[in-house]
N, C-alpha and C positions, 0 to 999 in steps of 0.2 A: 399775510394773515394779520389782522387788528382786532390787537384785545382790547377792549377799553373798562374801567371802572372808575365811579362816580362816587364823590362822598360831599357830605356837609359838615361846614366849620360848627363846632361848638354854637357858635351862635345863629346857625340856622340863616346867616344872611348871606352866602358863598356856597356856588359848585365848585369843585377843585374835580377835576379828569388827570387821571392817569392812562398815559395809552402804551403799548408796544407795538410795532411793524414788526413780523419776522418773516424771513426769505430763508428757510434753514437754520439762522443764526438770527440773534437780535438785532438790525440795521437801524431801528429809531426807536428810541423811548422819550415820552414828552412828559411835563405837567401842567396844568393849567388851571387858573381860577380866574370865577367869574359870578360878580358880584349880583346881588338881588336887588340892587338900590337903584337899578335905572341907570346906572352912570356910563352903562355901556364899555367900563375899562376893564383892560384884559393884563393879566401877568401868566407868562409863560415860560419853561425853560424847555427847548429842544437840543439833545444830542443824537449825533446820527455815528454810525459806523458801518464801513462796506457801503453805504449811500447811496443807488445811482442815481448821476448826475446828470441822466437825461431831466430833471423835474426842471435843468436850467433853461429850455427849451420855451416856457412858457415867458422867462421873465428879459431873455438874452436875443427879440426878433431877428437884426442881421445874420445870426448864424442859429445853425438847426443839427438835429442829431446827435446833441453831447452824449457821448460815453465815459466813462471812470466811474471811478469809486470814490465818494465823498467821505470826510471823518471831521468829526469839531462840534463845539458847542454854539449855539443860537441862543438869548435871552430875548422875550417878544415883551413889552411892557407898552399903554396907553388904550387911547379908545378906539375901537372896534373897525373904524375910520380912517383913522390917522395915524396909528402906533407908530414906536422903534423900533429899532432891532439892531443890537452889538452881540458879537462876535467874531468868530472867526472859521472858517472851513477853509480845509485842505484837500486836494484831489487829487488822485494819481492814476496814471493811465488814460488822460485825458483825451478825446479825439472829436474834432467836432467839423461841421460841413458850414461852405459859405453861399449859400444857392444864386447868386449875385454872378458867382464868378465860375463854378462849378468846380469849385477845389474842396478836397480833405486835408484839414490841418491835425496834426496830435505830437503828443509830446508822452514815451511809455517808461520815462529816465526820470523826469524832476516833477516835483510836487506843486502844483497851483495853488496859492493863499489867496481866498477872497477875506476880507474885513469887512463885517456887518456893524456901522457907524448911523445911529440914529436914521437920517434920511438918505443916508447914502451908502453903497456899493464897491468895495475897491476892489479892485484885482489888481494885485502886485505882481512886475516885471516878472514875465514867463517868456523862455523860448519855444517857440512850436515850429515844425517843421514840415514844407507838404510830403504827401505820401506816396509822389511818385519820383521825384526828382532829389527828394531831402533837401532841398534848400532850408534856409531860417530865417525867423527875423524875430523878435522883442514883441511882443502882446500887452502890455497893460489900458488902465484906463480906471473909470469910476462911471457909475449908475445913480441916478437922482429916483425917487420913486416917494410914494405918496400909498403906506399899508400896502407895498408891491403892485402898486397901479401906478397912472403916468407914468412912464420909465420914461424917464431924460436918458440919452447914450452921449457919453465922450470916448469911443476907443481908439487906441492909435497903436499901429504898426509900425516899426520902423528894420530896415533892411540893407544889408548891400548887394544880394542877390535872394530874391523868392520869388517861385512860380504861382502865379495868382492868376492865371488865367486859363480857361482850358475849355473852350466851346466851341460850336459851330453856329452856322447861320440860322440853326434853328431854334438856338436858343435867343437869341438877338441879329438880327439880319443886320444892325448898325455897327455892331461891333463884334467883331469874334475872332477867334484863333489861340496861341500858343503868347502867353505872356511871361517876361522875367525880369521884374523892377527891380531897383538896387535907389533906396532914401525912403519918404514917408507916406503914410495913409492914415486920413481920419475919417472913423466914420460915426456920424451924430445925426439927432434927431429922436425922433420917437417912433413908437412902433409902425403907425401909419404915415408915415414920412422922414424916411433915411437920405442924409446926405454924405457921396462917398469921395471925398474929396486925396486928390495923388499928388505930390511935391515926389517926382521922380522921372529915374530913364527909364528905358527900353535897355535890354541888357543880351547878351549876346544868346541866339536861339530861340526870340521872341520873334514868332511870325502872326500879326494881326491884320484885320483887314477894317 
């Protein structure tokens, strides 16, 4: 449910919006101003609580499905175009799918920190584990993006044993089977052009074809 309401500044030259999301509880409260001068610049303050983190779905292409629950503050400032955006959000219960490979990764123990840094993205070192086997490996990376458009990806994996492979012929008749690497994965590019690149072995119980 979204409530919203609108006011003007004293001086009649600014919208300022107040909004609320509620799912039962309050999960996002925003505010916002927005100037009548043409300048197109926006200031914003988003806080979320309970969150869901499927919204990262849109901005995160190589992988799909996030679940958890977000919490943290967002500040949006600039033009309409181009803006910022610092803060910080925290996730828990996080779980999300890599359709590349046809695994579920999640992590329902430690909290995920992304940092919202002007034009960039971090996600600070998280363990996540697949959901069949519990193997792990180290998650971080950072996101280039342009007002949450062009998304540049740097993410990197690293492992001594995770199960990242789990298909058949029908999913890719080049490659398929039962995979279990142990060293590194990077995967970059942007949304229509992912490259997934492995610095690693084959690990014992890995049957591919």
């Amino acid at each position: 449910k979204l409530n919203l309401n609108n006011a003007f500044n004293a001086k009649n030259d600014s919208l300022y919006t107040y909004g609320v999301i509620s799912n039962k509880e309050e999960i996002m409260h925003f505010e916002a101003q927005y100037p009548f001068d043409g300048s197109h610049y926006l200031n914003a303050d988003i806080s979320l609580n309970n969150f869901p983190s499927s919204v990262l779905d849109d901005l995160i292409k190589p992988v799909s499905n996030f679940s958890g629950s977000a919490y943290g503050d967002i500040s949006l400032s600039g033009f309409i175009n181009n803006y910022s955006l610092y803060g910080k959000i925290k996730t828990n219960n996080l779980s999300f799918d890599v359709p590349y490979l046809q695994q579920t990764y999640f992590n329902d123990i430690d909290t995920l920190e992304t940092i919202f840094t002007n034009d960039s993205i971090i996600i600070q070192d998280f363990t996540l584990y697949d959901n069949q086997y519990k193997t792990e490996a180290i998650f971080y990376g950072n996101m280039k993006h342009r007002a949450l458009k062009d998304m540049v990806y740097k993410l990197f994996i690293e492992t001594d044993s995770l199960f990242i492979l789990n298909t058949s012929d029908l999913h890719n008749e080049n490659y398929y089977g039962r995979g279990f690497i142990g060293g590194d994965m990077a995967i970059n590019g942007r949304p229509d052009k992912i490259d997934l690149n492995i610095d690693a072995e084959l690990k014992d119980g890995s049957v591919v074809m």
